[in-house]
N, C-alpha and C positions, 0 to 999 in steps of 0.2 A: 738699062745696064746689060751689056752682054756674060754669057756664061764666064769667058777670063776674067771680065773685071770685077764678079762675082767673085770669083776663086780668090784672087789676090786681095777682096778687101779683108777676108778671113785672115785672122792671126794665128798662124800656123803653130809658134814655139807656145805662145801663150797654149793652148789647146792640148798641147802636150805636154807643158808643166803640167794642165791641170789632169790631164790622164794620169804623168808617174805616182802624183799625189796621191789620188786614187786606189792607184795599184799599191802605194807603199799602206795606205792606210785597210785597205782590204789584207794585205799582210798583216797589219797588226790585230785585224778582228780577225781571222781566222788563227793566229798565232792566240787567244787570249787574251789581249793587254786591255783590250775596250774591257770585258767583262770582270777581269783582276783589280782593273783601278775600280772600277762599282762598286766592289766588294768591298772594297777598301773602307767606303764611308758609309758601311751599311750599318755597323756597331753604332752609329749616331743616331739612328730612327728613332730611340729614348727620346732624341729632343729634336721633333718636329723644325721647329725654324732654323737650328742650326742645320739639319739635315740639306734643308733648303738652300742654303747658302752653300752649302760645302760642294753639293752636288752642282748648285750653277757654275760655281769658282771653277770647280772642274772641268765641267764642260766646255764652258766658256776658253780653258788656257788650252786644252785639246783640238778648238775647233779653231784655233787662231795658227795653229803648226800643220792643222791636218783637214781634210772633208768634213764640214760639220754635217754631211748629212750622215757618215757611215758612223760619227760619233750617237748619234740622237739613235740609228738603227742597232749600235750596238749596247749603248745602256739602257734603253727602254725596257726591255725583258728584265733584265738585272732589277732594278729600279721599281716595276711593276712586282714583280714576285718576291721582295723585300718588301716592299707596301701594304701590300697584302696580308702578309703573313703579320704583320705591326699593324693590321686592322686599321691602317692612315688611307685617307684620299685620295688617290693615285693623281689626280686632276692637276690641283696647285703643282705639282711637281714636275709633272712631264708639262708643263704650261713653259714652268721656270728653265728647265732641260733644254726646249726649244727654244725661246728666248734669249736665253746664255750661250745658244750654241752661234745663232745668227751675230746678237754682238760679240763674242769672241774673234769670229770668225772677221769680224771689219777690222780690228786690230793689226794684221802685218798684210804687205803685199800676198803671200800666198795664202792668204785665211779663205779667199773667195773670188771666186770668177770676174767678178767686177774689178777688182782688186789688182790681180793678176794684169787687167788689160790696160785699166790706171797708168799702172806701174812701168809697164813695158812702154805705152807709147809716148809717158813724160817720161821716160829715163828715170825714175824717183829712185831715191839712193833708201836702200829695205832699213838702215838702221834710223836715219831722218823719218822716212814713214810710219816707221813704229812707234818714233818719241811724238810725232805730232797727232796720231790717232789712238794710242795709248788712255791719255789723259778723256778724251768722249765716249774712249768705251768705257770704261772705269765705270764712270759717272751714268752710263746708262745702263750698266748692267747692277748696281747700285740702286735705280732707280726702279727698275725692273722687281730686283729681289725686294723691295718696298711696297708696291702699286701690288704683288702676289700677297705679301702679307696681309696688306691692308683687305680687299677684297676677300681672303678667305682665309680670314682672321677666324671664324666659327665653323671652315668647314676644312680641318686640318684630319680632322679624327672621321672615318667610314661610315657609312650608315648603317642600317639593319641587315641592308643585302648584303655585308659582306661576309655575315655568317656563310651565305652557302658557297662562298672563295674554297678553292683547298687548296694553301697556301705548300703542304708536304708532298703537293705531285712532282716526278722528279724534275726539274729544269732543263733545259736543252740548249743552251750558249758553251759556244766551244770553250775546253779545257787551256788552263795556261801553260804555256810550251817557251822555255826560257828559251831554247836556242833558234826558234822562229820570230820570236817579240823583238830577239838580239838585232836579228838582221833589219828588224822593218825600222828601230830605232838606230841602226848606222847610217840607214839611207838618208832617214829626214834631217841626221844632224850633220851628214856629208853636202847636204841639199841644201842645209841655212846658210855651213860657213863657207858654203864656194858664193854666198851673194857679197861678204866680206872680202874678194877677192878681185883680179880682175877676168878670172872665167866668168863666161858667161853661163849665167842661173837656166837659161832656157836652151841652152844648148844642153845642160845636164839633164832637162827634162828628155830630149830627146832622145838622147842614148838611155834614161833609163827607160823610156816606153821599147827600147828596142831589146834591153835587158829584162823586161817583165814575162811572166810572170815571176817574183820572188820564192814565192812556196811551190815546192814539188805539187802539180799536179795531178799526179795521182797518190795521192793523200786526200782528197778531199772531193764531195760531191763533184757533179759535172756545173753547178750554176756555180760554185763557189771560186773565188780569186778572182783572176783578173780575166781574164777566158769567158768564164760566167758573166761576170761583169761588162763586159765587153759586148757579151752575144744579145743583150738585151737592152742594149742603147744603139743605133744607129751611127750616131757622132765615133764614139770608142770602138765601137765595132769596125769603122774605114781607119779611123789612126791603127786601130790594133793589127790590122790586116797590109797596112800601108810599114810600121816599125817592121811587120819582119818581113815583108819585101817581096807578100803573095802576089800585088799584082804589079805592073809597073807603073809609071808616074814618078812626079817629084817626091812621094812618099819616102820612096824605094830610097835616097841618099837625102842628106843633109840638106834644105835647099840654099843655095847662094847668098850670102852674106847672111847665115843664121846666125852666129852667135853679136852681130855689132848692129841690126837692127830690128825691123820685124820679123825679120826671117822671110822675106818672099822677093821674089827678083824683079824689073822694074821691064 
């Protein structure tokens, strides 16, 4: 295989679906929303298995709209130092967390990479998608919060170690910031109902990788956002450099016939 026909087996729009997703969902962990909704279902640590559940349902419906991996990075902390402090297992949880986030995420064409590329090169229509992978994720994320129970049925509640935990040290997970959350959830719901349309979903990807980053950069560390995120992937780091048009190549524009097929020219 020579170097072109290399280049061209890559699915360029898909790639950068999966970038703006990325970047919209790094907007919403650095906006708050990952650590807000955690918070949300911490009052249930009273009850151990419901806790369980609440938090997989969660993650699970999060990582099916969004990056299950920046979900799983952004509740763990949360998650962990609630745990903690409720002298519970941390284990069964973040088990259940990751589990829920992987089947969440096989539920709609943008939940996951694989997904995405499914998606694009059968043409699969996102609402048919959902109602036919809906019903297996259910039933394995069901199955999932079962086979946690069962197995650590006796080890829900901490050991002795967790005395020396100190659950009152201050936290460090960004604060919630209504008019940053605002923006990252206009994106993803501008980004679901153009797949009900006849715009093309990957063409949206595009222009948002070339509108990224969402949040003021100088508001936030140098690793953080999309920048950050960017500069420590290789893949993200050439789209991120190719959207805004540093060097030249096909990056630099649209390429030929993106929005009606795979995006790359023949």
């Amino acid at each position: 295989m020579t170097t072109a026909e290399a280049f061209h087996a890559v699915d360029i729009p898909t790639i950068l679906l999966l970038y703006s997703l990325m970047v919209i969902s790094a907007q919403l962990r650095l906006g708050g929303f990952y650590a807000w909704s955690a918070r949300g279902i911490i009052p249930l640590l009273g009850r151990p298995r419901l806790f369980l559940g609440a938090s997989m349902l969660l993650s699970a419906g999060l990582s099916a709209l969004l990056a299950n991996n920046i979900a799983c990075l952004a509740f763990s902390p949360v998650l962990i130092h609630g745990l903690v402090a409720a002298r519970l297992n941390p284990v069964p949880f973040l088990i259940g967390l990751a589990i829920a986030s992987n089947i969440g995420s096989a539920a709609t064409i943008i939940g996951n990479p694989q997904n995405m590329l499914i998606g694009q090169s059968a043409h699969l229509d996102f609402n048919a998608f959902f109602l036919w992978c809906l019903p297996p994720s259910a039933i394995a994320l069901i199955a999932g919060f079962l086979l946690i129970l069962f197995f650590y049925r006796h080890h829900f509640m901490a050991g002795p170690e967790s005395e020396t935990a100190h659950p009152g040290r201050r936290a460090s997970w960004p604060t919630f910031n209504r008019q940053q959350t605002a923006k990252g959830l206009v994106a993803i719901t501008v980004l679901i109902a153009l797949f009900f349309t006849p715009i093309s979903p990957r063409g949206l990807g595009y222009w948002s990788g070339r509108a990224a980053p969402l949040q003021p950069a100088q508001r936030y560390p140098q690793n953080s956002g999309a920048g950050g995120l960017a500069s420590h992937h290789p893949v993200l780091r050439t789209v991120h450099r190719g959207a805004r048009g540093d060097h030249p190549g096909r990056y630099a524009d649209p390429p030929d016939g993106f929005s009606a097929g795979r995006g790359h020219t023949s």
